[in-house]
C-alpha positions in Angstrom: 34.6 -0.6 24.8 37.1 -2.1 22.2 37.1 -1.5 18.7 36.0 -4.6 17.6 33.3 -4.7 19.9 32.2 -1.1 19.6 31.9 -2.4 15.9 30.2 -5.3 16.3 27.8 -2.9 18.0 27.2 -0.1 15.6 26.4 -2.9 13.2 23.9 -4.8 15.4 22.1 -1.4 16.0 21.9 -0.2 12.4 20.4 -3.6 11.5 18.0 -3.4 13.7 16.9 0.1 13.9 16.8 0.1 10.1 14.8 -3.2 10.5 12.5 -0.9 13.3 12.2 1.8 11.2 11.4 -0.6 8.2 8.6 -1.8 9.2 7.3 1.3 10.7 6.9 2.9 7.6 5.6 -0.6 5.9 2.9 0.5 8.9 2.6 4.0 7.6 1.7 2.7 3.9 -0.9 0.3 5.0 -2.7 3.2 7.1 -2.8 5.6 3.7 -3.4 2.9 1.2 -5.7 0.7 3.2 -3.8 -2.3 1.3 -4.0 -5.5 3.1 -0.5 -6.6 4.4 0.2 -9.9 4.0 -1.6 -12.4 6.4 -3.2 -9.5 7.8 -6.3 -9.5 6.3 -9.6 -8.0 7.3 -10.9 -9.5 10.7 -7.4 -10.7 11.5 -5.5 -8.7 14.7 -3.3 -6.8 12.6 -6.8 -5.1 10.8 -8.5 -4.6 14.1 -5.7 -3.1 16.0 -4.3 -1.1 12.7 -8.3 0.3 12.5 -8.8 0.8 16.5 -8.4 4.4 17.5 -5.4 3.7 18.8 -3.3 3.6 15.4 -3.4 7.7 15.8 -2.1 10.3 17.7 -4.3 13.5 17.1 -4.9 12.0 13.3 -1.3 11.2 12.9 -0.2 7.6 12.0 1.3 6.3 15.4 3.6 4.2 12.8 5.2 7.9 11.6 6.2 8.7 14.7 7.9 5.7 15.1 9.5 5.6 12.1 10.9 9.3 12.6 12.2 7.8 16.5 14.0 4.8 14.7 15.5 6.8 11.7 17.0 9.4 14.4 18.7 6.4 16.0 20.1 5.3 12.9 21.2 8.9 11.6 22.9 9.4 15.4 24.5 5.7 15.4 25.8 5.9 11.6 27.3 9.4 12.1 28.6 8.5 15.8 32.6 8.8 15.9 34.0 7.7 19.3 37.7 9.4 18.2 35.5 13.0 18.5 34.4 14.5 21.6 31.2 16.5 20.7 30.0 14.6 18.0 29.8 11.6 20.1 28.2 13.2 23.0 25.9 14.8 20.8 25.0 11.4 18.8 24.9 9.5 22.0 22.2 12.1 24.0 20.0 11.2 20.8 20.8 7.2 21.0 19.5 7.2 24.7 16.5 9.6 24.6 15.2 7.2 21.0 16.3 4.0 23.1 14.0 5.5 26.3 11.3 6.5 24.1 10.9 3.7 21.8 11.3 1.3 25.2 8.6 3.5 26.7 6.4 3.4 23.6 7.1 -0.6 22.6 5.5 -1.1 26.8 2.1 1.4 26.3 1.5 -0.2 22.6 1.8 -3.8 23.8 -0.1 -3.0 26.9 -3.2 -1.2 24.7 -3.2 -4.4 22.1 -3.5 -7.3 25.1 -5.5 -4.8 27.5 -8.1 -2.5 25.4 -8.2 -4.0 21.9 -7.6 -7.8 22.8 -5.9 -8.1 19.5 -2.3 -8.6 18.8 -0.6 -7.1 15.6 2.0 -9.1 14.6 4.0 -6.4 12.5 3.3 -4.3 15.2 4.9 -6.4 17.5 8.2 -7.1 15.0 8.2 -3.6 15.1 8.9 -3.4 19.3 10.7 -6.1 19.4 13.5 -4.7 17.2 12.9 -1.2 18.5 13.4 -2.1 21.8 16.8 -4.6 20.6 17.8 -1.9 18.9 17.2 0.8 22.2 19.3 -1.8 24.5 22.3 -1.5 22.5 22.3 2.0 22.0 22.0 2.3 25.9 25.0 -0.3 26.5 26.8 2.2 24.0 26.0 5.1 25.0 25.3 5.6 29.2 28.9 5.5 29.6 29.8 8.5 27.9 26.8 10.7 29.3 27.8 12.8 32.6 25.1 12.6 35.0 23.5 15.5 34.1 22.7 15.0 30.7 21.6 11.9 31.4 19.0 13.0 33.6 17.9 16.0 31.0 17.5 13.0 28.4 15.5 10.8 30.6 13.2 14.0 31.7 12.7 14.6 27.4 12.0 11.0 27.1 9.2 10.9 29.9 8.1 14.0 28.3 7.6 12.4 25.3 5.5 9.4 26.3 3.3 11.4 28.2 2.4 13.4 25.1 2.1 10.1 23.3 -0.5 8.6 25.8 -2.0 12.1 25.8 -2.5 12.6 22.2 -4.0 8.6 22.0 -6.2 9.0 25.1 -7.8 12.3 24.5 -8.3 12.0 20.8 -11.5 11.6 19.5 -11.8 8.2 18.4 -13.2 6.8 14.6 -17.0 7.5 14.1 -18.0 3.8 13.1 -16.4 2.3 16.2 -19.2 3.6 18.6 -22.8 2.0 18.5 -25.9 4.2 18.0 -28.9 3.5 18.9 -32.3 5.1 18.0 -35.5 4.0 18.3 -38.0 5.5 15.8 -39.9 7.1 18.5 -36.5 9.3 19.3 -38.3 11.4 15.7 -41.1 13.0 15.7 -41.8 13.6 11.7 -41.0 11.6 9.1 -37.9 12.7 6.8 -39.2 13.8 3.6 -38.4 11.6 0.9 -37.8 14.0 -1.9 -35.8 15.9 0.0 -32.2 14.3 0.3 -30.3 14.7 4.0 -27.0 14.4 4.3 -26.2 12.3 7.4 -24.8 15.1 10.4 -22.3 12.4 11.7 -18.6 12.7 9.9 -18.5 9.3 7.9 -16.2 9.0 4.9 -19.0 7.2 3.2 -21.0 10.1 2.5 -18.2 13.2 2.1 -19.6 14.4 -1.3 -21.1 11.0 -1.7 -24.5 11.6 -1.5 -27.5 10.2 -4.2 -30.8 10.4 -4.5 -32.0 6.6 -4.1 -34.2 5.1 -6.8 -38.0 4.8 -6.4 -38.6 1.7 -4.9 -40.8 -0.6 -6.8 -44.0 -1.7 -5.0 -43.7 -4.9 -3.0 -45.1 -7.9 -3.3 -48.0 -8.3 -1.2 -49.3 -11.4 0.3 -53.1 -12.7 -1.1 -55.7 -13.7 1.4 -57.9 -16.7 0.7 -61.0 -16.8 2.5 -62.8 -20.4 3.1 -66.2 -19.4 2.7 -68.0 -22.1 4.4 -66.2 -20.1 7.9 -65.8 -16.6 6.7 -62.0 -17.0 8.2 -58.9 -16.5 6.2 -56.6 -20.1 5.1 -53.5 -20.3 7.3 -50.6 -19.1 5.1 -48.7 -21.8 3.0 -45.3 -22.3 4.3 -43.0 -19.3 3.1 -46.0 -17.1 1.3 -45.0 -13.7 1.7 -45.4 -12.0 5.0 -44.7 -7.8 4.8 -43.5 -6.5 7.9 -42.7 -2.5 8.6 -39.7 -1.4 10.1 -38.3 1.7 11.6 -41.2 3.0 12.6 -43.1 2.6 9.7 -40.3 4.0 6.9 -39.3 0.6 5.5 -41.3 -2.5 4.6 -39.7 -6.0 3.6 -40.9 -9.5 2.7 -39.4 -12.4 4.7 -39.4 -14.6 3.3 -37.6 -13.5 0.2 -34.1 -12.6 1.8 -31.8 -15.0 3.2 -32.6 -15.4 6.9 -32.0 -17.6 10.0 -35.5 -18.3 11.9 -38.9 -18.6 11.2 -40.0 -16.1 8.3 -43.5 -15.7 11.1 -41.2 -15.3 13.9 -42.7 -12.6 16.5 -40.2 -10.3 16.2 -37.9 -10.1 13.2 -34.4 -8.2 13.0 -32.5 -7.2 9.7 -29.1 -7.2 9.5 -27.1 -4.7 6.5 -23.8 -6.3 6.3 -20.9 -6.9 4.5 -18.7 -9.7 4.8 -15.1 -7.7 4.4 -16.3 -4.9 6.8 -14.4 -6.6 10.3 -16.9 -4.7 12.6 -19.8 -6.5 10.5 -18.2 -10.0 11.1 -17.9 -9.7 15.3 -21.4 -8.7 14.8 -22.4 -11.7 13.1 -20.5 -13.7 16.1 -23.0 -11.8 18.2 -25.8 -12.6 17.1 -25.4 -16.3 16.8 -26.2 -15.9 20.8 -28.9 -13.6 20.2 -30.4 -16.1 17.8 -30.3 -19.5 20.4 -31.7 -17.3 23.0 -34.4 -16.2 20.9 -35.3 -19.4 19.4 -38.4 -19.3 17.3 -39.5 -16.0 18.7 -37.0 -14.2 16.3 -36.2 -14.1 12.5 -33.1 -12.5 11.7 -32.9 -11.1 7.5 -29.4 -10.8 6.3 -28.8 -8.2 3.7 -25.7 -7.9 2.1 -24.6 -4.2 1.4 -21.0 -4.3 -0.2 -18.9 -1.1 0.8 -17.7 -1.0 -2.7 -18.3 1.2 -5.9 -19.2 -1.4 -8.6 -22.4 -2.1 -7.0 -23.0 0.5 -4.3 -24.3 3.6 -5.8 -23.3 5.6 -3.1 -19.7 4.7 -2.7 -17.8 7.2 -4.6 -13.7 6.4 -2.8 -13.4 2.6 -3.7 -11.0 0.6 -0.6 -9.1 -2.4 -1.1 -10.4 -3.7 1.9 -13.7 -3.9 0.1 -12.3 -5.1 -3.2 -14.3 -8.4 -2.9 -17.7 -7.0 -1.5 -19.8 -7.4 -4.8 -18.7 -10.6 -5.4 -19.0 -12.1 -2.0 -22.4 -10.6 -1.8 -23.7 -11.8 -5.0 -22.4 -15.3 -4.2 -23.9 -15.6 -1.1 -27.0 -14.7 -2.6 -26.9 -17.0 -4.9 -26.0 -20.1 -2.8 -29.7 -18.9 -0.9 -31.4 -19.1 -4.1 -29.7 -22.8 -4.3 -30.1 -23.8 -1.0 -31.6 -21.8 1.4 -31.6 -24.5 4.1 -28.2 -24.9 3.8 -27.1 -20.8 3.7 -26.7 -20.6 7.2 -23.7 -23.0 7.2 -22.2 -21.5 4.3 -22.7 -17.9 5.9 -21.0 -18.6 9.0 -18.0 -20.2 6.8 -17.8 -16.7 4.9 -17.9 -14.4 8.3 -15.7 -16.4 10.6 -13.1 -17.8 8.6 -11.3 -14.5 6.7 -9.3 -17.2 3.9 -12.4 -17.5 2.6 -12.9 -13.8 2.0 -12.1 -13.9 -1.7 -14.8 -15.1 -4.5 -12.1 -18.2 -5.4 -12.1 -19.5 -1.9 -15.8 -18.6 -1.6 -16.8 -20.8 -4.7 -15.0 -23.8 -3.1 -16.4 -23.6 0.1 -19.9 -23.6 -1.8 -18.7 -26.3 -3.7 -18.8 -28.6 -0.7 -22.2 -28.0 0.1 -24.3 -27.8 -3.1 -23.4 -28.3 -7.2 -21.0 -25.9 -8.9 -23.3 -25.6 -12.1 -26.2 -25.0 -9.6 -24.4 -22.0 -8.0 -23.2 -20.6 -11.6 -26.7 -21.1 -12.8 -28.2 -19.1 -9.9 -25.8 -16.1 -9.9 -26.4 -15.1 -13.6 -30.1 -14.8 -12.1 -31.3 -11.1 -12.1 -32.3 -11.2 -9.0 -29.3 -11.3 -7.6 -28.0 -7.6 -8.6 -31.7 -6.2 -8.4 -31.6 -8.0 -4.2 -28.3 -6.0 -4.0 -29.4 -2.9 -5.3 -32.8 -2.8 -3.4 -30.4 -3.4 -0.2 -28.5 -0.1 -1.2 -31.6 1.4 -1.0 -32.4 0.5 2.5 -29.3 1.4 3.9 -29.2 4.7 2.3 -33.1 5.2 3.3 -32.0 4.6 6.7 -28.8 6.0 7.1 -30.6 9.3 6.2 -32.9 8.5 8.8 -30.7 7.7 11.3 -27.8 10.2 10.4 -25.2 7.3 10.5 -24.2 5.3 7.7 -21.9 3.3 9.7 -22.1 -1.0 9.3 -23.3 -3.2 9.9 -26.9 -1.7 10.5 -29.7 -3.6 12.7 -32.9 -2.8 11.8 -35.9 -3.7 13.9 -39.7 -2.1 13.9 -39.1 -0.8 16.3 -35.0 1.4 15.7 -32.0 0.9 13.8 -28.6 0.5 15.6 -25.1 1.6 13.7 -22.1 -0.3 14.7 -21.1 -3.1 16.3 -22.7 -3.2 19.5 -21.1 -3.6 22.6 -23.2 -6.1 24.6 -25.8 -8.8 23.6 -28.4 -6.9 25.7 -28.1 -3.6 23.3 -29.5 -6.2 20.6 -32.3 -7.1 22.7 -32.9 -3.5 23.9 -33.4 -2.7 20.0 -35.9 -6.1 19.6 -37.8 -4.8 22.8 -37.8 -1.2 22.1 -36.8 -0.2 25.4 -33.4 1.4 26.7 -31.9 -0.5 30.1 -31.8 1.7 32.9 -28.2 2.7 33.8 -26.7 1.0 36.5 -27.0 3.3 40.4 -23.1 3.4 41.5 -23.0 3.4 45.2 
């Protein structure tokens, strides 16, 4: 290769292995600091595939290794001389084995975004694409100086490599809150002994030294009978008097007509959702069940409870995440828009989950603002209902993630279980509704 080209080259390739390597460790931040990158937020593909268990190898940032590959191919193409012997042969058997790894690497990673997540990462992505720009031109530089049997050595590291890659992702154990649970009441047999705190068995960040004693909950409104006393037969309940149902076997009880909800508050068969509208796993939840609600109809009332994931108003969250910097004040407006107009909350609702701009209280405000009166909305969230609602929704989530021994969200709560998680079919909803588990499939 000429001079000038060979020039032309070694500058192409530190540009864009620094630009690799760059954004690798931008990668690496995010994954310690949780900070949102920008456009990335949470729900977007960048947050699902940066939180899917594929971001680590055995608990190692996948976006470390990475940036240790590209910042070997740098050292090696900075320090390569071509007018010495060793030094080149040595830089170039480290060129090609990063440019065959990184290739290798760039191929599994894309394959695991469009194939197991069905999410693409777009810094992920600017990350291949100049790691594997980068790997060409350190091969074009590099093969022709490698005798045949070094090159074979290299390409037998390289293949090594990957194989420990897709080892270490495919046998590590992946995040807690990414699988469903499911457990019916009638999986216990006592009852867990309220004055007796347990702390959940199940690894979950939430509750790693974390742990309170909740409140005693105040007594709950209960729901007067009037009796006509010409028939002796109780009056037909006034539209939205308060009806009590149990839950969960009997441990919790909840008026609803109180909360915000979707359905009819005497619906046969009522479901209550723990949520929180910056938790991503809460939101394709909430997509979910929009089906499970048209294919219910009338027979189902579904509560929504919003549980924010964040200190200022969640007793028992004691490591505060950016990601859940919003929580309190999405919650409290949402709330408050119910206590406004509760026949409009479902629109409003869906406008929160299923569009992630409108994941900060600013944005949030304006999207009310199009649907009821600004002064109504301020009026209603200086109500003290609105932090008492919250606080009694911290309760029930700790109440049953005790319980349950999961305190992953969003929870589903039915009389009959509680399910952690997002689930993974509409039928595991309706297996919680019904009480029953589906028989597994007989393979043939």
């Amino acid at each position: 290769m000429k001079p000038e080209a060979a020039l032309r080259m070694k500058i192409a390739i530190t540009l864009l292995a620094g630009l690799a390597a760059g954004l690798a460790g931008l990668l690496m931040y995010q994954s310690q600091t949780l900070d949102p990158l920008p456009g990335c937020g949470g729900g977007s593909g960048c947050d699902t595939v940066l939180s899917s268990r594929w971001s680590l190898w055995f608990g190692i940032p996948v976006s470390l290794l990475a940036m240790m590959v590209y910042t070997a191919m740098l050292v090696a193409v900075v320090l390569r001389d071509p007018q010495a012997k060793r030094p080149q042969l040595t830089a170039a058997l480290v060129m090609t084995l990063c440019a065959f790894a990184a290739i290798a690497a760039a191929i599994w990673f894309t394959s695991i975004q469009v194939f197991a997540i069905g999410a693409l990462c777009k810094y992920c992505l600017a990350t291949h694409v100049a790691g594997v720009a980068a790997s060409v031109c350190c091969l074009i530089v590099a093969l022709p100086s490698l005798p045949t049997k070094a090159l074979a050595s290299v390409s037998a590291a390289a293949l090594l490599l990957t194989a420990l890659l897709i080892a270490g992702q495919v046998l590590g154990d992946p995040p807690d809150a990414a699988a469903p649970l499911v457990q019916f009441a009638s999986d216990q047999t006592a009852e867990p002994d309220p004055t007796q705190p347990t702390t959940p068995t199940a690894k979950d960040p939430l509750f790693d030294n974390a742990y309170q004693k909740p409140e005693p909950a105040k007594p709950e409104p209960t729901a007067a009978t009037h009796t006509n006393t010409a028939s002796n037969t109780p009056d037909p309940p006034a539209p939205n008097t308060p009806r009590m149902v149990k839950l969960y076997g009997g441990r919790l009880s909840l008026d609803t007509a109180q909360v915000p909800r979707i359905g009819n508050p005497d619906a046969k068969n009522v479901l209550v959702v723990l949520f929180d509208y910056t938790c991503s796993h809460c939101r394709e939840t909430r997509k979910l069940l929009e089906k499970t609600s048209a294919k219910h109809g009338d027979n189902l009332a579904t509560l929504f409870l919003p549980t924010p994931l964040d200190a200022k108003c969640n007793r028992i969250i004691k490591r505060r995440n950016p990601l859940h910097r919003y929580a309190c004040e999405l919650a409290k407006i949402s709330l408050a828009f119910w206590k406004v107009a509760p026949d409009k909350w479902e629109q409003f609702d869906r406008t929160l989950y299923s569009d992630e701009k409108n994941l900060t209280p600013v944005r949030a405000k304006i999207a009310a603002g199009k649907l009821i009166k600004e002064k109504d909305l301020i009026r209603a969230m200086s109500d003290p209902w609105i932090d008492q609602q919250i606080q009694r929704d911290v309760s029930m989530y700790i109440t049953t993630a005790k319980a349950a021994k999961n305190g992953a969200l969003p929870m589903l709560i039915t009389e009959k279980g509680v399910m952690n998680g997002t689930p993974q079919h509409p039928l595991d909803v309706d297996d919680l509704i019904r009480g029953k588990r589906r028989q597994p499939a007989v393979s043939r």
